[in-house]
C-alpha positions as CSV (number, residue, x, y, z in Angstrom):
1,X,-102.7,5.3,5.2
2,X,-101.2,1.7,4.1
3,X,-98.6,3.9,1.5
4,X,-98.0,6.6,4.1
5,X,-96.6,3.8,6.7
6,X,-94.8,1.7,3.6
7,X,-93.7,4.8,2.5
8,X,-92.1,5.5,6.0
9,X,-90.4,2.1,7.1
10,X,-88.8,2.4,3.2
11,X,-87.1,5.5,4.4
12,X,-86.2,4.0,7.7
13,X,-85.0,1.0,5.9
14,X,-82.8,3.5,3.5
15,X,-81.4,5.4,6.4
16,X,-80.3,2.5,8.0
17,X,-78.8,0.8,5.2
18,X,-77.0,4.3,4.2
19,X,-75.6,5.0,7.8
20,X,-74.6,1.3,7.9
21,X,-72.9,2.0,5.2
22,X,-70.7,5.0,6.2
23,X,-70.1,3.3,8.9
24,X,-68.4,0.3,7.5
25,X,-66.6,2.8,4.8
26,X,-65.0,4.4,7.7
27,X,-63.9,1.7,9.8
28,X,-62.8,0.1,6.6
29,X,-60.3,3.4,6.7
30,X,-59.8,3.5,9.3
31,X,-58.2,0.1,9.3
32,X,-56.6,0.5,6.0
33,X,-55.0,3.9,8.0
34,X,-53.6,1.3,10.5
35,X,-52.7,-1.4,8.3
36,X,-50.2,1.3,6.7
37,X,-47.7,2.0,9.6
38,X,-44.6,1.3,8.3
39,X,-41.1,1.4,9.4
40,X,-38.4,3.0,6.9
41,X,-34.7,2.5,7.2
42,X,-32.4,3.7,4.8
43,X,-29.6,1.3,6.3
44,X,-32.4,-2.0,6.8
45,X,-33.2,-1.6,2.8
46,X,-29.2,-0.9,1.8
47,X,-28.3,-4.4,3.5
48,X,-31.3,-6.7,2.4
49,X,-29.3,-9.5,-0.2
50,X,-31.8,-11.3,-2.8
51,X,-29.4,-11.7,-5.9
52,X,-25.6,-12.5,-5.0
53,X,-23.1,-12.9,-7.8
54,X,-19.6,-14.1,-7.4
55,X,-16.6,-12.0,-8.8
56,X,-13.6,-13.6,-10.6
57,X,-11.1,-15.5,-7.2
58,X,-7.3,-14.8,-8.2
59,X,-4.2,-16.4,-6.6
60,X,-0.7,-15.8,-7.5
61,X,-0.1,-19.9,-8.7
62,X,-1.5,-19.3,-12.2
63,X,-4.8,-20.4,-11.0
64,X,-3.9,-23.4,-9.6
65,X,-5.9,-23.0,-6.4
66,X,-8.6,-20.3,-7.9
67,X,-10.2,-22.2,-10.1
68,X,-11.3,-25.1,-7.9
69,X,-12.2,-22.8,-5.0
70,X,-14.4,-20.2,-7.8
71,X,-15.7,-23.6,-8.6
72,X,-17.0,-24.5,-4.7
73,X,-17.7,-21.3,-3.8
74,X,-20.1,-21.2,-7.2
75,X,-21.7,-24.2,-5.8
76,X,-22.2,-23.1,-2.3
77,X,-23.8,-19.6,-3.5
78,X,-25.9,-21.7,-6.0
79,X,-27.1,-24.1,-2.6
80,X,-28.5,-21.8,-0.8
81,X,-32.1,-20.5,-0.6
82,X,-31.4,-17.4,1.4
83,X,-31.2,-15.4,-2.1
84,X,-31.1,-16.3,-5.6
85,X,-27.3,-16.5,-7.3
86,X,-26.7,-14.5,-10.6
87,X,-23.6,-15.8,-13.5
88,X,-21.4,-13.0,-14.3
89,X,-18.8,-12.6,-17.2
90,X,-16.8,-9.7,-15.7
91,X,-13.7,-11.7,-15.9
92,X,-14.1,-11.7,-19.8
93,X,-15.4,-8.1,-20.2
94,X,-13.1,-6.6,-18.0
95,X,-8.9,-6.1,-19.2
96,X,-7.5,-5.4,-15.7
97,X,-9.3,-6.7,-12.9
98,X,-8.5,-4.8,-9.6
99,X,-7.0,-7.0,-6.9
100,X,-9.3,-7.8,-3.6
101,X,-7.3,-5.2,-1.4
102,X,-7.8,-2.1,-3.9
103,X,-11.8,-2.9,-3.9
104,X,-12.1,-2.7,-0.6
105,X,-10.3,0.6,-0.2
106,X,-12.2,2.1,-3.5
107,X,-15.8,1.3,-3.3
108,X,-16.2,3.6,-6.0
109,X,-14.3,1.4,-8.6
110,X,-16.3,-1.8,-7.1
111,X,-19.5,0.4,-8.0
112,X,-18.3,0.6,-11.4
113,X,-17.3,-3.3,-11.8
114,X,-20.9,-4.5,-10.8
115,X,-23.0,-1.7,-12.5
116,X,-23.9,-4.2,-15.2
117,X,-24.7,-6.9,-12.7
118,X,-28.6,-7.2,-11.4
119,X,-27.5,-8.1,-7.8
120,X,-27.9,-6.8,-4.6
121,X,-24.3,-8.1,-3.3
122,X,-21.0,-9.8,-4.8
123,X,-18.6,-12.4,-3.3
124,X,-14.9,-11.6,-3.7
125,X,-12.4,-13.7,-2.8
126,X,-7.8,-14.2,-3.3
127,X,-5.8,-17.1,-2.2
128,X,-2.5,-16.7,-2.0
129,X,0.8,-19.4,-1.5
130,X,3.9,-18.5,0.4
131,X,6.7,-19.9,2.4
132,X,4.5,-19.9,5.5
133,X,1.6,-21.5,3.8
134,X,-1.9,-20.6,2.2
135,X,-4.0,-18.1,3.0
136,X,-7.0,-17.3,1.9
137,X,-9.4,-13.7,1.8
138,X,-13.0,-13.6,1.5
139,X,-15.4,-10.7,1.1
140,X,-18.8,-9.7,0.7
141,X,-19.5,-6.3,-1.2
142,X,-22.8,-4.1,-1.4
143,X,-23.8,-3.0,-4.4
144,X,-25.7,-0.3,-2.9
145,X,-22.6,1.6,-1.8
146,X,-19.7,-0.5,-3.1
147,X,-18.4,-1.2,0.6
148,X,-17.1,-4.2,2.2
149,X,-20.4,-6.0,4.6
150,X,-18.6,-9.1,5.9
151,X,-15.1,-10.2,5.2
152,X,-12.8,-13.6,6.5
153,X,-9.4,-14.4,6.5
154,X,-7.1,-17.3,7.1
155,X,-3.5,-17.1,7.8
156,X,-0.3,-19.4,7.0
157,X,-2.5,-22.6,6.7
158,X,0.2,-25.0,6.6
159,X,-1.3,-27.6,4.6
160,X,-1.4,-27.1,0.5
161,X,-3.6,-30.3,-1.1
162,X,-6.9,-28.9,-2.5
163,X,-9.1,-31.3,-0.6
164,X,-7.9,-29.4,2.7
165,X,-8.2,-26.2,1.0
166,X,-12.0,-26.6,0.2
167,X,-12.5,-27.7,3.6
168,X,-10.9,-24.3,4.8
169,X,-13.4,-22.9,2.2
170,X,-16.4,-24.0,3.0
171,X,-15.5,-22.9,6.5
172,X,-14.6,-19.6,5.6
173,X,-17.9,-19.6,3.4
174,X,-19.8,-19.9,6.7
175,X,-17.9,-17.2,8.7
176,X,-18.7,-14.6,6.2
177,X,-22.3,-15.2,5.7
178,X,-22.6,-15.6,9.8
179,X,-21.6,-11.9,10.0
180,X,-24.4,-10.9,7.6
181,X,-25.9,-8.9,10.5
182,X,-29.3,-11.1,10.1
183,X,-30.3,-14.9,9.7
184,X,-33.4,-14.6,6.8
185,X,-36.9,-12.2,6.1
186,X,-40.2,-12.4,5.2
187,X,-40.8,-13.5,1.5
188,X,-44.6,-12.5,2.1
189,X,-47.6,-11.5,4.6
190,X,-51.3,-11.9,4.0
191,X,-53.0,-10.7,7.0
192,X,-51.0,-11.7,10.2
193,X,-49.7,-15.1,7.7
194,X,-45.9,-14.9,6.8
195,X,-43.6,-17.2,4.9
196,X,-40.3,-16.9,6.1
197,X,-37.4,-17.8,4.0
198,X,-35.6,-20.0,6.3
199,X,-36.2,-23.9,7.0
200,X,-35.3,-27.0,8.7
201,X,-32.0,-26.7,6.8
202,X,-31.6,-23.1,9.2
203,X,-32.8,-24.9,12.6
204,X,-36.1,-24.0,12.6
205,X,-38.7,-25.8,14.4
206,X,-42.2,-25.9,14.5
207,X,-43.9,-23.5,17.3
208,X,-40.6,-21.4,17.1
209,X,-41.0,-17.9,18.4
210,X,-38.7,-15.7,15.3
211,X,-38.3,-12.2,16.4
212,X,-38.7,-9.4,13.3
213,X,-36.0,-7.2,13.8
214,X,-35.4,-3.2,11.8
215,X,-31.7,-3.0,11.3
216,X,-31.5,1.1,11.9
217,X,-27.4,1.5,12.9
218,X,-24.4,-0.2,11.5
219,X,-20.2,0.3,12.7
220,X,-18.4,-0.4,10.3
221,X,-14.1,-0.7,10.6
222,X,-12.4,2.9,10.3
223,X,-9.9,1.3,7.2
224,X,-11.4,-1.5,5.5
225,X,-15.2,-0.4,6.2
226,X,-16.6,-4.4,6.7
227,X,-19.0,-3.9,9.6
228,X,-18.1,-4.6,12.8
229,X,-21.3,-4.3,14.8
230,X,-25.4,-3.4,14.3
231,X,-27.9,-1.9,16.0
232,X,-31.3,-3.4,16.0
233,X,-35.0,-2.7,16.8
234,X,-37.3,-5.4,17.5
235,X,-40.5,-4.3,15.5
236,X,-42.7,-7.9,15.9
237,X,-42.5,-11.8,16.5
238,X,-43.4,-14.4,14.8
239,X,-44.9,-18.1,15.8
240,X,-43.9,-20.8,13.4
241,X,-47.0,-23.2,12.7
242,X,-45.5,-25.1,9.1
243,X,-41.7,-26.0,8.5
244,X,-40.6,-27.0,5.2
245,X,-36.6,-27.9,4.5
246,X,-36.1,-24.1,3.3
247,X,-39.5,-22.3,4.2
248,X,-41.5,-21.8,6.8
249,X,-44.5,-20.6,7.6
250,X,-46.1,-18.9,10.6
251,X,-48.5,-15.9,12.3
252,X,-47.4,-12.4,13.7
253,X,-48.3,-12.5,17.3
254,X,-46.6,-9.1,18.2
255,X,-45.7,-6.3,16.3
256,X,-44.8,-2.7,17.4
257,X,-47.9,-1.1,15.3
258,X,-50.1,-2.7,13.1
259,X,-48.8,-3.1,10.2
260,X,-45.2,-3.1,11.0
261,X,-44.1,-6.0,10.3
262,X,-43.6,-6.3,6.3
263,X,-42.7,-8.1,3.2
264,X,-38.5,-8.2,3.3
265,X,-38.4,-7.3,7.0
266,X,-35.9,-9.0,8.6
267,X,-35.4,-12.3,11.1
268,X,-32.6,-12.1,13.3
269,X,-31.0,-13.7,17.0
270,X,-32.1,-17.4,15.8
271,X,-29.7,-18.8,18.4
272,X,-30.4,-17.3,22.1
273,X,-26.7,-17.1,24.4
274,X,-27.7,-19.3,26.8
275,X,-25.5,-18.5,30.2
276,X,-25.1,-21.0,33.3
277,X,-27.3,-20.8,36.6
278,X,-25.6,-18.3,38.8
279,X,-23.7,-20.0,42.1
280,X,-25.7,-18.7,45.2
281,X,-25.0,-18.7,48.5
282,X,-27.4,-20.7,51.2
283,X,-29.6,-17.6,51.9
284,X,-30.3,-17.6,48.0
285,X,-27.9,-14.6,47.6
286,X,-26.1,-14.4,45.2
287,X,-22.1,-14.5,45.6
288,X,-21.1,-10.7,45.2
289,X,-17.6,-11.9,44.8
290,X,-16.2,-14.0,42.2
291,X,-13.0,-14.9,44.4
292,X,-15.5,-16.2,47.5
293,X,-16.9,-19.0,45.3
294,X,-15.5,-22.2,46.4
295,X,-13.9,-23.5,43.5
296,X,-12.6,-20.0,42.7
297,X,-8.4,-21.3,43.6
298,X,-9.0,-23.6,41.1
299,X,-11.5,-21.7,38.1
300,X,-9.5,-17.8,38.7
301,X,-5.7,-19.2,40.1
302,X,-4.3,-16.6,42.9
303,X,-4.9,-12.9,43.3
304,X,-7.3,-13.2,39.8
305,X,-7.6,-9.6,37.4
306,X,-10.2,-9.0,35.1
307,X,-9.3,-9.6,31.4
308,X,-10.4,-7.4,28.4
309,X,-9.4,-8.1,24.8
310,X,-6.7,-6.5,23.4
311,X,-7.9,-4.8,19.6
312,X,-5.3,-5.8,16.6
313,X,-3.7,-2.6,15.9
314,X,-4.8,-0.6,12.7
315,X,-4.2,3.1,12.7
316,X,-0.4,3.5,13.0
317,X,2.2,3.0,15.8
318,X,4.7,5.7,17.7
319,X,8.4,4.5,18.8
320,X,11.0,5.8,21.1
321,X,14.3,4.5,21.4
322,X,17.8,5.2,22.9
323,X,21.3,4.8,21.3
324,X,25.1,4.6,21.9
325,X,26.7,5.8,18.9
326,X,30.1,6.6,17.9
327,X,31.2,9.7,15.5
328,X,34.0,10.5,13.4
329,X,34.3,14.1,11.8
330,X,37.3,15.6,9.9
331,X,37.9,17.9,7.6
332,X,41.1,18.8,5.0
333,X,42.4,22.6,5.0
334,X,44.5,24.3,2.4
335,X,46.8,25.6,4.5
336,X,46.8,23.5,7.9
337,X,46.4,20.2,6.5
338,X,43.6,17.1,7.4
339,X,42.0,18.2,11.0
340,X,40.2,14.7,12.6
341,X,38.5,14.0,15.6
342,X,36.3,11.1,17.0
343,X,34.3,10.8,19.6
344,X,33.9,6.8,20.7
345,X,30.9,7.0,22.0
346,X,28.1,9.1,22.8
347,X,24.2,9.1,23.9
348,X,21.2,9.9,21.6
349,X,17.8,9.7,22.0
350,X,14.8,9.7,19.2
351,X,10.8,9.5,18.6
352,X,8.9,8.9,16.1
353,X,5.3,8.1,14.6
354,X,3.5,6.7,11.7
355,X,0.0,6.7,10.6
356,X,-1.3,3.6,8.7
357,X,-3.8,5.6,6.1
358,X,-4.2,2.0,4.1
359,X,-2.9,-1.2,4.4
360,X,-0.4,0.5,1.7
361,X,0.2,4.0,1.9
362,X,1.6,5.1,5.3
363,X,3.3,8.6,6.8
364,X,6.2,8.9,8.8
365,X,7.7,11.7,11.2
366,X,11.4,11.2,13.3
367,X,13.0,13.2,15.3
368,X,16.9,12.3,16.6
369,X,18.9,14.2,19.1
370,X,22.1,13.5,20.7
371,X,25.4,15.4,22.8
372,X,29.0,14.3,22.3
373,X,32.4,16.1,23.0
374,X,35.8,15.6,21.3
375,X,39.4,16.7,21.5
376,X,39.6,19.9,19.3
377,X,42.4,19.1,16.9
378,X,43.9,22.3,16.4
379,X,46.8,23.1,18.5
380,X,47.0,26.3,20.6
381,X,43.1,26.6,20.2
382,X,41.1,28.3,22.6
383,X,39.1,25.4,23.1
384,X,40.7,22.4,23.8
385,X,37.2,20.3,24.3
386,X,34.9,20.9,21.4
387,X,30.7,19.9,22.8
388,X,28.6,18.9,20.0
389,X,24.9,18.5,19.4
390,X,23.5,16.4,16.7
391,X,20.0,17.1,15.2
392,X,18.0,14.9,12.7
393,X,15.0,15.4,11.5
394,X,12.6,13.8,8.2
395,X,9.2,13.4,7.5
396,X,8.1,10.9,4.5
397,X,5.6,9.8,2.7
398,X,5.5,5.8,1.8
399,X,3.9,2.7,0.0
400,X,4.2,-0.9,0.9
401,X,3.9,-3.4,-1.4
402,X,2.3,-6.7,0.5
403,X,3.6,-10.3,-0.1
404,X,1.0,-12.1,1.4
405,X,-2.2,-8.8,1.3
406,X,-0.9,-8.8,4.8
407,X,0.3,-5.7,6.3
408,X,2.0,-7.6,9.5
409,X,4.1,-9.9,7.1
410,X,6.4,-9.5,4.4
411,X,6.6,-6.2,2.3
412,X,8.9,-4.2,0.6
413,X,8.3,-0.8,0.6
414,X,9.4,2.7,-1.2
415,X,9.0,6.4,0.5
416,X,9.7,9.8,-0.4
417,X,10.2,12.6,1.9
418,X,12.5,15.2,3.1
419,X,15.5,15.4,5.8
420,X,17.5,17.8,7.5
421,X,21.1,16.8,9.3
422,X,22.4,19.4,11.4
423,X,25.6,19.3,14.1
424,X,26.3,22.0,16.3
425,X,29.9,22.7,17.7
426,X,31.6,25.0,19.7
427,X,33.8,28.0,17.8
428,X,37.4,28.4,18.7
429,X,40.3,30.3,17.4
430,X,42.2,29.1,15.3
431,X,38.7,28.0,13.7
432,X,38.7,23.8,13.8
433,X,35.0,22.8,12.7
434,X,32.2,25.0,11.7
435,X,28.4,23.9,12.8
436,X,27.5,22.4,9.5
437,X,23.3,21.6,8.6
438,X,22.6,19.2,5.9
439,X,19.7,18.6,4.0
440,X,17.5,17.6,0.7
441,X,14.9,15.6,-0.5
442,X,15.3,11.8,-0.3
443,X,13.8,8.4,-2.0
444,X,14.1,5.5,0.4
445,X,13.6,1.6,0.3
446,X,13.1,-0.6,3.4
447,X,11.6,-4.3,3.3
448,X,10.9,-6.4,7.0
449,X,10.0,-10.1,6.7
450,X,8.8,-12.6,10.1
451,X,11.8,-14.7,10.4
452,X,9.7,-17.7,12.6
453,X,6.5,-19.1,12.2
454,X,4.4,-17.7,14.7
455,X,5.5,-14.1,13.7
456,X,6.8,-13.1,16.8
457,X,10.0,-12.1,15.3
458,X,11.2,-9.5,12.2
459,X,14.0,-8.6,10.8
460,X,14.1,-6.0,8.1
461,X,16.6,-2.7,6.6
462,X,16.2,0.6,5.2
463,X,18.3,2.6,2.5
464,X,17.8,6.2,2.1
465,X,18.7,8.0,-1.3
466,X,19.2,11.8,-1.6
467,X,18.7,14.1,-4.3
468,X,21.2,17.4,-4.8
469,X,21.0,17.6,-1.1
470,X,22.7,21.1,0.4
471,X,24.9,22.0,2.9
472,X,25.4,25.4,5.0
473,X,27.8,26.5,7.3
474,X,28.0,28.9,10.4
475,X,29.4,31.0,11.7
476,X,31.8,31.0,8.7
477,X,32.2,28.8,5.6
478,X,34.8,26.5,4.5
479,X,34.3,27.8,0.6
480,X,32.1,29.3,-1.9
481,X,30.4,26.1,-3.1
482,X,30.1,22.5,-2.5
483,X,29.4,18.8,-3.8
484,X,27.4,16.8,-1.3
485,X,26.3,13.2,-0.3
486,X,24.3,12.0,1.8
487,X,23.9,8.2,2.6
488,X,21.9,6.9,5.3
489,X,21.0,2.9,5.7
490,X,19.8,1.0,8.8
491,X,18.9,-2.5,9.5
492,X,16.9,-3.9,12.3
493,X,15.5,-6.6,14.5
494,X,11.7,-6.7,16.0
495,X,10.0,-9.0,18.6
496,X,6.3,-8.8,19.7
497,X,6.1,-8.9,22.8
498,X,2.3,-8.0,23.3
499,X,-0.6,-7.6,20.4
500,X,0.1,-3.8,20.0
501,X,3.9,-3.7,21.1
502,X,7.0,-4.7,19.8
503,X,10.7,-4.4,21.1
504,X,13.8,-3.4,18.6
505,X,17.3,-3.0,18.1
506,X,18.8,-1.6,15.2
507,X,21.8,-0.5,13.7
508,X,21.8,2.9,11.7
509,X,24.8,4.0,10.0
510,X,25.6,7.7,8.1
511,X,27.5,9.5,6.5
512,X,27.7,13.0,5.7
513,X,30.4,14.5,2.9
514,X,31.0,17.6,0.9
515,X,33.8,18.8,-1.8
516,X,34.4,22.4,-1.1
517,X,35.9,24.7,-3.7
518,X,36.2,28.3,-3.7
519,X,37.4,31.1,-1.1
520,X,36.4,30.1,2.9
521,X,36.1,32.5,5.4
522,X,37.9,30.5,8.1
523,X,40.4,31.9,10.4
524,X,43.3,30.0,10.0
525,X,46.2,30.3,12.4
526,X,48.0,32.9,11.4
527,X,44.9,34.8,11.2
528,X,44.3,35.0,8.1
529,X,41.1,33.6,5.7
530,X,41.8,30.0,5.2
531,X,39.5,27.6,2.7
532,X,38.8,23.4,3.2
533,X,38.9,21.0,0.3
534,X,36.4,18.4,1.7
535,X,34.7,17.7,4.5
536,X,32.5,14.1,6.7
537,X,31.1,13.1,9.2
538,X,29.9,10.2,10.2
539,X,28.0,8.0,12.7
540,X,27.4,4.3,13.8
541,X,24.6,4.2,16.5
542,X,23.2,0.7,17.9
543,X,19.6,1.6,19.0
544,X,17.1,0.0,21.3
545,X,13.4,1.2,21.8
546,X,9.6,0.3,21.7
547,X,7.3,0.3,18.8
548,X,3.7,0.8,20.2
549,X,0.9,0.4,17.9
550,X,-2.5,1.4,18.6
């Protein structure tokens, strides 16, 4: 009887011992099931920066300013704890480095140039001198995808002694390392302890509440792809408990799942926009007016409008303009001698638009009409008033090269395209001038430079070449063949007189001219076929009109 009841509690004893232990095998995976939540994003992995290198700074003073701004901004990498900075030798392996501008349109050939390089992101920066001072570029790329992340520039700095330049640098060192669209991340997490890479150095404080943020949506710039704005999800907080100088060290007391919250996640919003107490009226309302607050005659001024910020312009710009222009046409018969006319002034209008597809490379479309009337020259004609119509058209295709890697100051540029002249005229008899269309392909050169400091003035000139161009005549020719030119050249004057538009005047001058040999078909005045020798035209127009850029 003793065994049978030993026997028994054993096998009770078992039992339990087994079912306990299903038990706690299950709730053990259960909680390993929770503990592995996760949250992915493609974008949140592409912009987290561990190893940072520096690529080779360039100015165009022989070094001059380069080498003691590579030399700071070597140190300032080095400084910092938020990754860990990597030596490169691309300046001795490469033969050609590409210029700051051409990586950041090419993230393709900045892929190439950092394949080599164990780091997660690369500091590129140019310094250039000019007659309106320094000015100095900074960019951070991704290795990842070769794009620009963050990027800095300072303008015309009028000052030139290296101690004020690596002021301007460490300044500009800060900028583009605040847009980095996050502060620090977790270097570790053992249970609901972290260690967060950031410190007293970063303004951290003990009992701190850090928020854990998923970076899930970036915008980046439409040209020059830095990033202009993130999205962000909020996946978990943090309490700080330990600060060190660069770590600290803390517990997750929220997280959107357990388990969310992960080595490398991110901290971000370290510094909370703090905004005034809202006025209120007695009642504790609060004032649904701006203008009925009482200092509002002093804080808004009289009849106050809301304000919005005006983008820089970066896609292209479209113009209109009017002219008064004069024209002078004649052309030199075999029979009846020179015929001239002249028309001292007449109207013309034009449009046109151009789209900025890089900082360099742009496209141009313009479009000119105008009416005139002249004195036919021939005497007994039908016509005694001969009414003209001019029509211009051209379409090119240009690149700029930038004095200063800015697209708003100095340049000199080159463009090929095509143009077509054409001016209409009435027919009389004896035939005086026939409706004659030019056209042909043309190489042009142009170059515009601010002619005061704060840039609010340009002045600038174009030159158009043409190639073989050819010339037709209706309703009947002046011979059987010709030899023509073409010359075109303008200069101009610009003043800004908002962000995206600017008011001009320019002067434009042509001149259109052909040797003629061969039979014409003319009807002279005896009524018989009569032939020209040469034939011009030619126009001076003073034009006004409005550049809007957008």
């Amino acid at each position: 009887m003793r065994s049978h009841v030993q026997f028994t509690a054993y096998s009770m004893v078992c039992s339990t011992l087994l079912t306990t232990t299903v038990l706690n095998s299950r709730l053990a995976y259960a909680e390993n099931v929770e503990q592995a939540a996760t949250y992915v994003s493609q974008i949140d992995q592409e912009l987290t920066i561990r190893r940072i290198a520096l690529l080779p700074i360039v100015d165009n003073v022989e070094g001059i300013y380069a080498r003691p701004v590579e030399a700071q901004l070597t140190q300032l990498l080095k400084a910092s704890h938020r990754w860990d900075f990597v030596d490169t030798n691309i300046a001795s392996t490469a033969s050609s480095l590409p210029t700051l501008v051409e990586l950041e349109e090419n993230p393709t050939q900045v892929q190439r140039l950092v394949q080599p390089i164990d780091a997660d992101a690369f500091v590129g920066g140019t310094i250039s001198r000019g007659p309106s001072g320094i000015s100095l570029r900074i960019d951070i790329f991704l290795k990842k995808d070769g794009k620009v992340i963050s990027q800095e520039i300072l303008r015309d700095h009028q000052r030139y002694d290296l101690p004020e330049i690596r002021e301007r640098v460490v300044e500009l060192y800060r900028k583009v390392i605040g847009r980095i669209p996050y502060e620090g991340f977790l270097l570790s997490r053992q249970g609901n302890r972290v260690t967060v890479n950031l410190g007293k150095s970063d303004g951290i404080t003990k009992d701190q509440i850090l928020p854990v943020v998923q970076i899930i949506a970036v915008n980046r710039h439409p040209k020059f792809n830095f990033l202009i704005s993130s999205e962000k999800e909020i996946i978990g907080r943090i309490k700080v408990l330990k600060v060190d100088e660069t770590l600290s060290f803390g517990a997750i007391i929220t997280e959107k799942e357990k388990g969310a919250v992960q080595r490398l996640a991110k901290v971000s919003g370290l510094e909370q926009i703090n905004y005034p107490e809202p006025s209120r009226l007695e009642d504790g309302s609060a004032y649904s007016d701006i203008g009925s607050r009482p200092d509002a005659s002093v804080t808004f001024g009289k009849e106050p409008k809301e304000w919005l910020p005006v983008r820089p312009p970066s896609f292209g710009q479209v113009s209109a303009r009017v002219g008064l222009g004069t024209f002078d046409s004649s052309v030199a018969l075999s029979d009846s001698g020179t015929l001239a006319a002249k028309a001292p002034y007449y109207p013309s209008v034009g449009i046109a638009g151009e789209l900025w597809l890089t900082p360099e490379w742009t496209t141009r479309a313009d479009i000119l009409q105008g009416v005139l009337s002249t004195s036919n020259p021939r005497t007994g004609a039908t016509n005694g008033t001969l009414n003209q119509a001019l029509s211009r058209y051209s379409l090119d295709l240009g690149y700029n090269f930038l004095l200063r890697e800015d697209f708003f100051g100095p340049k000199v540029g080159i463009s090929g395209g095509f143009a077509m002249y054409r001016m209409y005229v009435d027919s009389s008899t004896p035939d005086a001038f026939e409706t004659v269309t030019y056209s042909g392909f043309f190489f042009g050169l142009s170059g515009s430079f601010p002619v005061t400091d704060n840039r609010h003035w340009f002045m600038g000139g174009r030159l158009n070449l043409f190639f073989l161009p050819a010339m037709s005549e209706a309703p009947r020719k002046s011979g059987s063949s010709s030899r023509n030119t073409i010359n075109e050249f303008s200069i101009f004057v610009e003043n800004k007189i908002a962000e995206n538009m600017r008011a001009f005047g320019a002067l434009d001058f042509s001149l259109y001219g052909s040797n003629i040999t061969g039979q014409g078909t003319r009807v002279g005045p005896t009524g018989g076929a009569e032939s020209a020798t040469t034939l011009s035209q030619r126009h001076t127009v003073l034009n006004f009109g409005i550049n809007y850029m957008f």
